[in-house]
N, C-alpha and C positions, 0 to 999 in steps of 0.2 A: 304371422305375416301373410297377406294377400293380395297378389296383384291380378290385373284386367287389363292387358291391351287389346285393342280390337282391329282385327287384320283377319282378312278371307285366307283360308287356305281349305282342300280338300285330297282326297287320296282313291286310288281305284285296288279291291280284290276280288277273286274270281267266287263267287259263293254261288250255289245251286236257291232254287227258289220254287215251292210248288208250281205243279203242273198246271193246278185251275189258274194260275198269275198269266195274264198276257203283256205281251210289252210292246203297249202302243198298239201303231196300225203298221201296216202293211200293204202291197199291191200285190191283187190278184189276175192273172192273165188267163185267157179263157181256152188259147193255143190256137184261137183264128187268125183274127188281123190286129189283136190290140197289141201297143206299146207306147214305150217314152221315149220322147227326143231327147238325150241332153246336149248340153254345148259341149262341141266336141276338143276344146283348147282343157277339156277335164285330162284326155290322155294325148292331147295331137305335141308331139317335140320330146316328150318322156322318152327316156333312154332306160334309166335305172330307175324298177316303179314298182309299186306289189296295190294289187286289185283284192278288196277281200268282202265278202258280205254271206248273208245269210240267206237259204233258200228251200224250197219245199218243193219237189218235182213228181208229176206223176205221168206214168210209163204213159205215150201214147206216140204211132207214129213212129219214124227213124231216131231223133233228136231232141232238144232241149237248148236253146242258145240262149244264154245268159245276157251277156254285152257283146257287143256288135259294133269294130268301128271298122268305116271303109275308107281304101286310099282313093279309089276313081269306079266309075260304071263297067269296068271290067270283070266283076264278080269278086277281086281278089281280098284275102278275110285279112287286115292290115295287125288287126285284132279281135280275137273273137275265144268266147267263152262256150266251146260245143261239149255238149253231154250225150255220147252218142249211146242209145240203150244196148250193141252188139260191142262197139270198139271198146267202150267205157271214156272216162274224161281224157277231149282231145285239145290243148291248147292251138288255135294257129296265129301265129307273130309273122308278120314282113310277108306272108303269103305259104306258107308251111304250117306242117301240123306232123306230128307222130303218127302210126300208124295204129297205134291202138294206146291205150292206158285205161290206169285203174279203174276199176266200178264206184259207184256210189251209191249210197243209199234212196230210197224211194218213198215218198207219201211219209218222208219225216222231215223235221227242219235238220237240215246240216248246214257247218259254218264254211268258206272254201277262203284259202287265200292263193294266190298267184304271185310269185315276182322274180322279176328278168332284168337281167344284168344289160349294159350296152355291148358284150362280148355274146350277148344270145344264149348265155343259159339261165333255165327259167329252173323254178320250183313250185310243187302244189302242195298244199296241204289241206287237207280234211278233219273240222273239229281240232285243229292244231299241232294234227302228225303229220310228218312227211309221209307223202304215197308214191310220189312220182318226180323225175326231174331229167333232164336233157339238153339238149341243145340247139337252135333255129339260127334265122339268121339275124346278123345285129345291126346295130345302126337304132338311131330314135324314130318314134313310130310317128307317121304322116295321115294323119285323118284329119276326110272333106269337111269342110264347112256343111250342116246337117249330115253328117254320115255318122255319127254316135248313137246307137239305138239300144235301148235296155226290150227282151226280151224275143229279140225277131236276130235272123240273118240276113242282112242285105246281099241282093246279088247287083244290086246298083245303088249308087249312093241315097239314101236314105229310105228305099222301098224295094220293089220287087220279091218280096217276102216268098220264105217257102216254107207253107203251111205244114210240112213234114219233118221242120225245123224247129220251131215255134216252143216259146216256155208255154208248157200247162202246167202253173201251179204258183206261189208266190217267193216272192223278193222283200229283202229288209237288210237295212241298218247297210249300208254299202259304203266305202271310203276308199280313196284312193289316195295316193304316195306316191311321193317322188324322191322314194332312199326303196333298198334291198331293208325289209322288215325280219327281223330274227323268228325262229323258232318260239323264241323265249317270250318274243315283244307282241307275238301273235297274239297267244298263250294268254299275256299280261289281260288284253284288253280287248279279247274276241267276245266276250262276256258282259262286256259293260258300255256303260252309254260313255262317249267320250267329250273332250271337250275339242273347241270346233275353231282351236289355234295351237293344235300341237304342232311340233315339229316336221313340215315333212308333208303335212297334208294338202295335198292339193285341191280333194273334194271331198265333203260328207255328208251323203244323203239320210237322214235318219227315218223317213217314210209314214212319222207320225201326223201328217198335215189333217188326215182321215176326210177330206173332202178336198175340191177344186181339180184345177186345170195345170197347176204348177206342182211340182216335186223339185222342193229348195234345197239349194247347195247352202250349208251352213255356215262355211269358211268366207273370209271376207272376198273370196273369188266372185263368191257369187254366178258358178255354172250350174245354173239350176236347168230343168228339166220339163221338159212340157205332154200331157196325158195327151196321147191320142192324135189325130191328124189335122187338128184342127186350133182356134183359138178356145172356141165351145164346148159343151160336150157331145159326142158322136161314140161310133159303135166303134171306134178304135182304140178307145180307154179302158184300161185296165180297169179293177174295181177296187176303192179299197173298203178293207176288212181289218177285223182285229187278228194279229201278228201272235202267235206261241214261240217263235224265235228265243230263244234263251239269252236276252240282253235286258237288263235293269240298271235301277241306282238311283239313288239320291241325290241331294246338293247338299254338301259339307260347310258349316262356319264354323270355327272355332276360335276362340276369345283372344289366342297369341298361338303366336309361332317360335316363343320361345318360351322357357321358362329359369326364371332366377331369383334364387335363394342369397340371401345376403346381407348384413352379416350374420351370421350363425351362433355365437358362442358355443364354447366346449362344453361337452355334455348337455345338450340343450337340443330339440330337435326346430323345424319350422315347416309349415304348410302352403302351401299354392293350391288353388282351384282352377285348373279349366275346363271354360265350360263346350260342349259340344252339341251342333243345333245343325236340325233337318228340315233346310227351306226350301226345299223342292216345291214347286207350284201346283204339279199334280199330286192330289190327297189321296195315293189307294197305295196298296203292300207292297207295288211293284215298286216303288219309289220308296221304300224304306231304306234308311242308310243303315250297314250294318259295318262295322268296324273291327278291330283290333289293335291293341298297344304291345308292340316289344320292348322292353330296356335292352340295352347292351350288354349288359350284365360286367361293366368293364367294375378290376376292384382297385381300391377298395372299395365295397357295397354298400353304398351310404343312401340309396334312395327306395321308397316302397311306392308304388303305385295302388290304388284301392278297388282296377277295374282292369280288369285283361282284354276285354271287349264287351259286344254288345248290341243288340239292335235299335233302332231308335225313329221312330214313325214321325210321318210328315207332319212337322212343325212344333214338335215335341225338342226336347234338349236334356242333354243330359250334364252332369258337374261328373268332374272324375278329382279325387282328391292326392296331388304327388306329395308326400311326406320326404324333408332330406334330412337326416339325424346326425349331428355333425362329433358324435362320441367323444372316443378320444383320439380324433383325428389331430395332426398337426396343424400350427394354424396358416392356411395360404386359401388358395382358388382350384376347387375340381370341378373337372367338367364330365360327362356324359354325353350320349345321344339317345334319344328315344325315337325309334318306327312308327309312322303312325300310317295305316292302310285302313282301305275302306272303299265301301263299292261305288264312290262317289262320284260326279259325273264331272268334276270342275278340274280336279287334278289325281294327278295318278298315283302319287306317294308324299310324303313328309315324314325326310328328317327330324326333328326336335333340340335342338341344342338345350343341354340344361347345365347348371352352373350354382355351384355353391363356393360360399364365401366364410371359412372356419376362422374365430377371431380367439379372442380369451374367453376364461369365463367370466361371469357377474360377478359382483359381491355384492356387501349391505352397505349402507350411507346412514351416520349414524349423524347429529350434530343440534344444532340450535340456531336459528335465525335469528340474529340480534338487529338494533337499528343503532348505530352510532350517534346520532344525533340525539336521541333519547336514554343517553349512558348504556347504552348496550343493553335495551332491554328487550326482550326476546319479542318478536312479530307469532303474535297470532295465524296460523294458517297460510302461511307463508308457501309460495308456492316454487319448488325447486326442480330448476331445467337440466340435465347432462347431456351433453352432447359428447358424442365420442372420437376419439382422436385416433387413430391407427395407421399404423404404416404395413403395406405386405409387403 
């Protein structure tokens, strides 16, 4: 037996991917005067939020500011992401900052998340460990209308830049939240490209545009971002370039999102195919989807899988064959679950419900086809229909 329904699903896992692989583009900032405006409603009213993206910093000068959002022309940092090269990473919220924290890394990509409760404790993590955490002041954050800036520190709403400040070096794959993001939830999807209506998202800039004047918010916010000081291009725009940031994936279909067996007879086994396909748009490695299947392993043990996982190239499809063997089970309805993960960019995991249906066994049908109208004389090739009747 074999069934086909046809319904999108996909799933996200964290897998490593050579070094020569790049993922996408990226902005490059020079540490003069270049940066992006974004609309500042990405973090203006957030109370409870975690900011996280990926970055490449090279030591020059006092600083490194990441995001930059201001409340008024008073210099004061409402929010702001400083990477100081003596203090190490300083968050400042509502107008505070610590007076020192951790180091980080230099002239590599590292991943950073940030998130702050509305009671004012914040947490950082790097590469998805805790490094630092503490306490500022709370309340939801108030940034001007043009006062969001990616890669400068405002001492005044939207300029006054301090060259001593300044990112030298690149930014990718950035997202922002409006929930406290776990350790775990980091972890899940610091890795992978994601999709651009999850839960909780407020903004996701994925930085792959590789040309123009806007840097788009993916989410149906639509706070998107604009290169440089102008509508044009000018000496205030970042460049972009190809990104080694360690984020990939695929786009997952696969054929059902359930699978069911049924009925089965005793001693009898039965088969399902589904099938698995990589429609990702962009054709190169870095957009390979690469998977894995778990069983539950609940017993009794009645089902085999034919594939554990797998990788599987852009536009290419894979068949994975589920066998359920229904022995000498009793006859009624068992269920399962099967995991289905994978570095996909559309969804982050799948359940699998599967279900088998144990009936009796067969036997043989032995007899003769007569026609009463012609004395019972036996029909040639007679063609004989069973339908079967069962109650569980």
């Amino acid at each position: 037996m074999k069934i086909a329904v046809s319904i999108f699903v996909a799933m996200f896992l964290l897998l490593a991917l050579p070094d020569s692989l790049h993922a996408g583009y990226a902005l490059e900032f020079d540490g003069n005067n270049d940066y992006v405006s974004l609309d500042h409603e990405a973090i203006n009213g957030l109370s409870n939020c975690t900011v996280e993206y990926w970055v490449y910093i090279i030591r020059e000068d006092a600083a490194a500011s990441i995001i930059s959002g201001a409340i008024n022309d008073a210099g004061n940092n409402e929010y702001l992401h400083f990477f100081a090269f003596i203090e190490g990473f300083r968050p400042h919220l509502k107008g505070q900052a610590p007076a020192e924290g951790p180091e980080f890394p230099l002239e590599e990509w590292f991943h950073v998340a940030l998130t702050r409760n509305n009671n004012g404790q914040w947490t950082v993590y790097f590469n998805g460990e805790e490094v630092d955490n503490g306490n500022l002041p709370d309340g939801a954050f108030s940034i001007a209308n043009n006062g969001l800036v990616l890669g400068q520190d405002q001492d005044v709403v939207g300029g006054n830049f301090d060259p001593n400040q300044a990112l030298r070096g690149s930014l990718d794959e950035m997202r922002i939240w409006n929930f406290i993001r776990s350790e775990e939830e980091i972890n899940a999807t610091m890795n992978c490209l994601i999709s651009n209506n999850m839960e909780g998202l407020v903004a996701y800039y994925r930085f792959d545009e590789a040309e123009g004047q806007v840097l788009h918010d993916l989410t149906d916010n639509g706070y998107n971002g604009r290169l440089g000081s102008g509508g044009g291009e000018d000496n205030a725009d970042p460049r972009w370039v190809e990104s080694d940031a360690a984020v990939y994936g695929g786009v997952a279909d696969l054929s059902a999102d359930f699978i069911a067996f049924g009925p089965v007879p005793q001693g009898r086994s039965s088969e399902v195919e589904l099938i698995i396909a990589n429609i990702a748009e962009v054709d190169d490695e870095w957009h390979a989807l690469e998977f894995t299947i778990t069983d539950s392993d609940d017993e009794p043990d009645w089902l085999e899988i034919d594939c554990e996982g797998g990788e599987i190239a852009v536009g290419d499809e894979l068949v994975v064959t589920f066998t359920a063997s229904a022995g000498e089970l009793e006859l009624g309805e068992y269920e399962r679950t099967v995991s289905f993960e994978a570095n996909a960019s559309n969804i982050q995991r799948l359940d699998i419900p599967v279900t088998m249906i144990v009936v009796e066994g067969v036997g043989h049908l032995f007899g003769t086809v007569t026609d009463p109208a012609e004395d019972d004389r036996p029909i040639a090739n007679a063609l004989v229909q069973v339908v079967a009747d069962f109650e569980m």
